[in-house]
C-alpha positions, 0 to 999 in steps of 0.5 A: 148569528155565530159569535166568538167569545171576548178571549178568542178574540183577544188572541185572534188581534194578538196573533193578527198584531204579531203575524201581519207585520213579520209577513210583510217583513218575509214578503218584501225581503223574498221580493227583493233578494229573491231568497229567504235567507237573511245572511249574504249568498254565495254570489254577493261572496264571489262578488265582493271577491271579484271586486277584491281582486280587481282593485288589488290589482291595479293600485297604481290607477286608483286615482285615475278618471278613467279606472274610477269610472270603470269601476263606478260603473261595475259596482253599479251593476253588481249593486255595490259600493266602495271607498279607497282611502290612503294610509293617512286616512285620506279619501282617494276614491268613494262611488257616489251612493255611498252615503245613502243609508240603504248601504251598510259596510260588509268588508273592511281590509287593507293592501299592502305592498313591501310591508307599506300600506298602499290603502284601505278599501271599504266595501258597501252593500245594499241593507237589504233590512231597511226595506223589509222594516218599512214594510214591517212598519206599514204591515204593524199600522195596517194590523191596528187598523184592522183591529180599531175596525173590529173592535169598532164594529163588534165591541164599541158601537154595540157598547155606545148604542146600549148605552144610548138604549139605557138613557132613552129607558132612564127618559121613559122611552122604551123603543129601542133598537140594539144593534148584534153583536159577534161578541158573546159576552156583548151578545148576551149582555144585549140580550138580556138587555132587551128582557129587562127593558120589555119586562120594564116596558110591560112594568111600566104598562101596568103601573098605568093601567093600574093608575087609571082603574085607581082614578076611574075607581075613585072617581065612580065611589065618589059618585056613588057616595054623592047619591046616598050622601046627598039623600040622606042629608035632605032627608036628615034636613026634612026631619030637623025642618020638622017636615015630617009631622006624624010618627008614621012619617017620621019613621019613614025618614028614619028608615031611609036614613039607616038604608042609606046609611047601611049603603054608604057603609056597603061603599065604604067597606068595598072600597076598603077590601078592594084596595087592599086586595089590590095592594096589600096581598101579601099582608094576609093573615093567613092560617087554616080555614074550613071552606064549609065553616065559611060558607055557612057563616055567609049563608047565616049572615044573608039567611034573614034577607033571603027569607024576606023574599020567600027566598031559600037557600039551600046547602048541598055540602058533599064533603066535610071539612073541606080545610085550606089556608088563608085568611077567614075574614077575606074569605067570608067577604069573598062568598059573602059578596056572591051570596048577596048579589045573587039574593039580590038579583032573584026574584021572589019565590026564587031559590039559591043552592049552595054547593061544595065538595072536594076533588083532585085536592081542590075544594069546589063550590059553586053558588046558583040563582034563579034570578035574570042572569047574565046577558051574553055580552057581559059574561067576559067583563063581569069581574072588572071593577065598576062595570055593571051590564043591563039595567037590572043590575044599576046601582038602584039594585044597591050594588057597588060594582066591585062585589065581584072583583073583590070576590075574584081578586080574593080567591085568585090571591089564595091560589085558586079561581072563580068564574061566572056563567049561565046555568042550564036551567036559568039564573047565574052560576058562579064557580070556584075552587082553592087548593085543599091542604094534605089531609084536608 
């Protein structure tokens, strides 16, 4: 839709304000003295002559019925007036019309006879303005009607129904619909309108979207918490009632009780990193970091359960330092959640290769199992939070559900990404990169 700006339009309703009426006026006066000049023709002269003379010529007669007839008559037809008054002012003869205010006096003179004056003769003709204005009038009245019209249709109405748009937004209603406009100024107005109520209503969306995962995630960490909570406390219960009688049974529970400890601290510490990679990346302490250093703190930290499977894991380091920036601790977390939910997941005598390498200014590393994989179906929802797949990976495994989004979440943060699939040669692959910094 072509538009105007709101300064064209402007002058557009000045020059229609101004110009309609004076065409009205030239119209109406060209209609009615079929000329366009505004002073007296020469016939109205000659007329105005003709009737001079003619009155000039018979003054005896002025008040006679049948001269004044003659000459209403002939006035009538040359569409003029007149009035014959004394020298003492008195009205000898006046033509009927001429009071009307559509005649205007044009020749005032007196007759004078042997130094007396016989009269004075007054001469009318048709205003040939007063019409012209009427029409002057209706073309001033019919321009601002044209304009209210505009400005109804292309400026007001768009105005109203943006208006009535941003109370709707302000009720959390944001299906609207704004009408165009042939005003720039409006149109662009509108448009942006519409960005900043779709980027609200996409706001909005996510705010909610955002909400549910906080309830769902709260929700599922409660449960999880209630399982180990609710063992540990009846086995805490079994050693205060003095159920277990013998050292080996007493040892038994004590065991129980620091794995369920340890698991409640695995929730709590998930849930923590989670939430703050939720709402608090900017708060990164971030500074230089080698990839290298980190992974071979996760792979120190896991080397001992590993080997209590009969588990190796094995280092494949192309590249060293492989240097970039952010925050070691999230870091060490991040590949700390991969490297257990693959020694978790592989069997024994299995075997875990851990690979890095730098390339195109990206460090890479990847982190391979041969444990059971990924089934097909959950390989496009593994990283959302709290969602497990087949059995294997239930919460009897120990898992909380969120090692994998923490561990997406946290790269992503840093510029980089993760993400998972199965190898050639069986097990899960996870694959990721971050951005090297120069010279690292």
């Amino acid at each position: 839709m072509k538009t105007i700006r709101i300064r064209k339009f402007t002058i557009f309703s000045l020059i229609l304000l101004l110009s309609l009426p004076w065409l009205f006026f030239v119209g109406t006066h060209f209609i009615q003295t079929k000329t366009l000049r505004f002073d007296r023709t020469a016939s109205q002269k000659q007329d105005v002559k003709e009737v001079i003379q003619w009155i000039e010529a018979d003054t005896a007669s002025w008040s006679k019925i049948d001269w004044q007839h003659q000459v209403q008559q002939h006035l009538q037809k040359m569409n003029m007036e007149v009035v014959i008054r004394s020298a003492s002012n008195k009205v000898i003869f006046q033509t009927d019309a001429v009071r009307n205010h559509a005649f205007t006096a044009t020749d005032r003179f007196s007759v004078i006879e042997d130094g007396n004056v016989l009269g004075r003769i007054t001469i009318y003709q048709e205003n040939p303005v007063v019409v012209p204005m009427i029409a002057t009038s209706v073309g001033f009245i019919l321009a601002l009607f044209i304009i209210s019209l505009l400005m109804r249709r292309m400026i007001l109405k768009p105005l109203e129904s943006m208006s009535q748009s941003a109370r709707q937004v302000a009720e959390g209603d944001f299906d609207i619909v704004l009408p165009s406009s042939a005003i720039t100024e409006i149109a662009d107005v509108s448009a942006g309108f519409k960005v900043m109520v779709t980027s609200l209503k996409a706001a909005f969306e996510k705010q909610i979207e955002l909400e549910n995962d906080r309830r769902f995630v709260i929700a599922a960490v409660a449960h999880d918490l209630r399982t180990p909570l609710f063992a540990l406390r009846g086995y805490l219960d079994g050693l205060e009632q003095g159920i277990a009688q013998s050292p080996e049974k007493v040892a038994k529970y004590v065991a129980v009780c620091k794995e369920k400890s340890a698991q409640l601290d695995r929730l709590v510490e998930d849930l923590f990193t989670f939430t703050k990679t939720e709402y608090f990346e900017k708060a990164f302490n971030k500074t230089n970091v080698d990839l290298v250093r980190v992974l071979e703190q996760a792979i120190t930290t896991f080397k001992l359960q590993a080997e209590s499977k009969e588990i190796p894991i094995m280092e494949e380091i192309y590249d060293r330092p492989c240097v970039i920036s952010g925050d070691p601790h999230l870091l060490e977390r991040a590949i700390s959640n991969l490297l257990e939910n693959a020694v978790r997941h592989t069997s024994r005598k299995g075997k875990i290769v851990v690979q890095c390498y730098k390339a195109d200014g990206k460090a890479f590393f990847s982190i391979q199992d041969t444990g059971e994989g990924f089934a097909t179906e959950d390989l496009h929802r593994i990283f959302e939070p709290l969602y497990r797949g087949d059995e294997s990976r239930s919460r009897s495994t120990g898992g909380t559900g969120l090692g994998l989004t923490i561990s997406q979440r946290i790269i992503r943060q840093h510029g980089g990404g993760l993400q998972a699939e199965n190898h050639s040669d069986g097990g899960a692959w996870l694959k990721g990169w971050l951005p090297l910094l120069r010279n690292g």
